[in-house]
SEDRENMI-86032 format. One record per residue (C-alpha): x, y, z. Coordinates in Angstrom, 3 decimals, decimal comma. Layout:
<sites>
<site c1="X" c2="Y" c3="Z"/>
...
</sites>
This chain:
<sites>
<site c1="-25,956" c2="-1,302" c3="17,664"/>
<site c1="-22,061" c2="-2,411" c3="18,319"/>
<site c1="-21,179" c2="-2,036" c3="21,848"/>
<site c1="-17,653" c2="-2,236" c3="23,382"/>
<site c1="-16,785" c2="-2,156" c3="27,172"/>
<site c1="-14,079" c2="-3,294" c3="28,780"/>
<site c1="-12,947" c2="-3,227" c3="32,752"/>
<site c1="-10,161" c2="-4,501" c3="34,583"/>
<site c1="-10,717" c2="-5,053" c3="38,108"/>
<site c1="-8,459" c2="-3,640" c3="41,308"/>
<site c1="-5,759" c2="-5,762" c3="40,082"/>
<site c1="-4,019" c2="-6,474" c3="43,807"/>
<site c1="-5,398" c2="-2,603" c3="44,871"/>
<site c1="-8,334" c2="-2,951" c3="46,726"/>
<site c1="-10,878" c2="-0,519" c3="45,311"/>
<site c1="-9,802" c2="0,692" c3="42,362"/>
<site c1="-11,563" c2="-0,253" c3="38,710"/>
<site c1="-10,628" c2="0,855" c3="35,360"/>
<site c1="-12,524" c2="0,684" c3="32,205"/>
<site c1="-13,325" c2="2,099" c3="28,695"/>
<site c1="-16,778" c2="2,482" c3="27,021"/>
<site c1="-17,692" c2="2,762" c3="23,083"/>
<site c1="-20,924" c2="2,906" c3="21,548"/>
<site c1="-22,294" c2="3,627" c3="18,092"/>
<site c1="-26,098" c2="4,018" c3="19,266"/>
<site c1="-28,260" c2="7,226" c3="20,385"/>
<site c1="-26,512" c2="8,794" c3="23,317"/>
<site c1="-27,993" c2="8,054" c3="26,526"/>
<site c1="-26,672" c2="8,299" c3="30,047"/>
<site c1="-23,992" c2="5,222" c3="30,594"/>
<site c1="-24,647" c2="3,193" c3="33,548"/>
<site c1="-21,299" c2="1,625" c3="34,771"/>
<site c1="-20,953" c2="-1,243" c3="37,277"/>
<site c1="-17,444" c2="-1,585" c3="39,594"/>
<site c1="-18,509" c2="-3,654" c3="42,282"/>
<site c1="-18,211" c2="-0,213" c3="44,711"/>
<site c1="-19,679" c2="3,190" c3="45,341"/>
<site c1="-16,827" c2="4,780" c3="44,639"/>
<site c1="-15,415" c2="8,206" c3="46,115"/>
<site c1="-13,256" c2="9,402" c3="43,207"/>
<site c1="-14,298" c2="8,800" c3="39,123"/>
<site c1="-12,397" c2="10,684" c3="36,381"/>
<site c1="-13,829" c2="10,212" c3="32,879"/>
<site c1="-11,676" c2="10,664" c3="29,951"/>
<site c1="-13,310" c2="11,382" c3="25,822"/>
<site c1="-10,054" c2="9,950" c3="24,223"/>
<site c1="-11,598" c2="10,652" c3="20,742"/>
<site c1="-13,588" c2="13,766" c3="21,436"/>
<site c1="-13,799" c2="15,269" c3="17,473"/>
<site c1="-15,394" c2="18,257" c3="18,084"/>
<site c1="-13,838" c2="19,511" c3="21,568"/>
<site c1="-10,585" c2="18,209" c3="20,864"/>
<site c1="-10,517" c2="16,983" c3="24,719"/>
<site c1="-12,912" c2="16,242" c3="27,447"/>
<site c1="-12,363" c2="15,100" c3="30,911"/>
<site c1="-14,989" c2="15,078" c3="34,024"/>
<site c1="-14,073" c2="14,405" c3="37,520"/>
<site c1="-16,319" c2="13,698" c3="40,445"/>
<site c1="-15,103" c2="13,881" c3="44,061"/>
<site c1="-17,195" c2="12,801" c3="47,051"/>
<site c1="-19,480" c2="14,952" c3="48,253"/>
<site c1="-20,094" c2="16,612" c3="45,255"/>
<site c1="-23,590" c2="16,357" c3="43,822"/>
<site c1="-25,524" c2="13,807" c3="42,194"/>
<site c1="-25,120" c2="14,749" c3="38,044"/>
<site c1="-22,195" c2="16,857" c3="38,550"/>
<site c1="-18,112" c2="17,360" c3="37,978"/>
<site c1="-15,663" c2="19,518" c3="37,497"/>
<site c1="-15,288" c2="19,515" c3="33,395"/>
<site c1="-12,215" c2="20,519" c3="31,344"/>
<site c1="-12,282" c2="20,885" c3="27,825"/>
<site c1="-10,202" c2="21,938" c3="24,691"/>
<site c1="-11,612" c2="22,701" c3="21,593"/>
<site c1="-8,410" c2="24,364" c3="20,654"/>
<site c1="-10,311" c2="27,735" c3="20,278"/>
<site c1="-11,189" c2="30,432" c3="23,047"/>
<site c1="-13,804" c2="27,774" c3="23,890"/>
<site c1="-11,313" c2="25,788" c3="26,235"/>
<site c1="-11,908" c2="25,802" c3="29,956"/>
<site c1="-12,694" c2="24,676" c3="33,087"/>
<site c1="-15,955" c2="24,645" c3="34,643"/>
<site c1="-18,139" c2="23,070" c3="37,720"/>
<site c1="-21,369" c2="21,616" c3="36,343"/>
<site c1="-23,927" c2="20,562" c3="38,045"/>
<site c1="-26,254" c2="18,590" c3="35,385"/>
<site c1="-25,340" c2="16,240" c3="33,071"/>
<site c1="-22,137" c2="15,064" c3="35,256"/>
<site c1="-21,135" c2="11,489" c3="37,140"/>
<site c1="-23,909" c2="10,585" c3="39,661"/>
<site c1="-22,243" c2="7,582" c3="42,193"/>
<site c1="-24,228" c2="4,791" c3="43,115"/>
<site c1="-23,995" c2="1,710" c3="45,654"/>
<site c1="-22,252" c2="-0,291" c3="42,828"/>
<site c1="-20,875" c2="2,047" c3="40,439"/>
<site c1="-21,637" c2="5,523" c3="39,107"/>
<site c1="-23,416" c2="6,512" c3="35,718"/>
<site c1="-22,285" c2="8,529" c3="33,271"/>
<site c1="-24,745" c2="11,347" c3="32,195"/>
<site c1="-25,091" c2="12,867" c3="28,749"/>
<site c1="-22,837" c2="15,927" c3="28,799"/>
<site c1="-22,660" c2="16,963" c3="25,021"/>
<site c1="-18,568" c2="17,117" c3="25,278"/>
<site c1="-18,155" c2="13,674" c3="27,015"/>
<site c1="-20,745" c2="11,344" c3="26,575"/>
<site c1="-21,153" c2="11,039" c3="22,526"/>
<site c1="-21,153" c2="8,196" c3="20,189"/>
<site c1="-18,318" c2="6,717" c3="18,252"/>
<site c1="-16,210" c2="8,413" c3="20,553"/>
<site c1="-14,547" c2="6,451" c3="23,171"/>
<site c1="-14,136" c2="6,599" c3="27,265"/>
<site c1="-12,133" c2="5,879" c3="29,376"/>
<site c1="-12,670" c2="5,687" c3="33,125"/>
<site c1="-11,209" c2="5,365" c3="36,372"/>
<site c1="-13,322" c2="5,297" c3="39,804"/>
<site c1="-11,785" c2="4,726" c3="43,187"/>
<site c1="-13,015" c2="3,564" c3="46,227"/>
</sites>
């Protein structure tokens, strides 16, 4: 199994973490750890094969496995849509990733921003 993660921390702004996540094992949800519960976490498929792109945001106050999910599969199949399974759950330190079938898949790489 051949892991790659990355982050860069706040960088001089308080709050703010950055990161990318690869993976070449069976899906699972991805459990990422900024140092914050954040209140803002975009998620970005940068090599998303079959929907051609995928991005989830979560927004405080929003539930637990949720976000607002666009996608591009450069058919009629492109969209935007509230989910409310499968999405960016927040926690005290971080936030976790879950295993939406557009975003989350392996050998296909994310990127991330979350924002205190």
């Amino acid at each position: 199994m051949a892991l790659v993660a990355t982050q860069t921390d706040d960088g001089g702004v308080l709050g703010v973490a950055v990161g990318r996540y690869l993976t070449d094992a069976t899906a699972a949800a991805i459990a990422i750890t900024c140092g914050f519960k954040p209140r803002y976490v975009k998620v970005v498929n940068l090599t998303a094969a079959g929907t051609g792109l995928a991005i989830m945001e979560w927004f405080e106050g929003m539930a637990d496995a949720s976000g607002i999910k666009t996608y591009d599969a450069g058919s009629s199949e492109a969209g935007v849509e509230l989910i409310t399974t499968l999405g960016i759950t927040p926690s005290e330190n971080g936030f976790t990733i879950g295993l939406d079938t557009d975003l989350n898949v392996i050998n296909e790489q994310l990127s991330w921003i979350a924002i205190r």
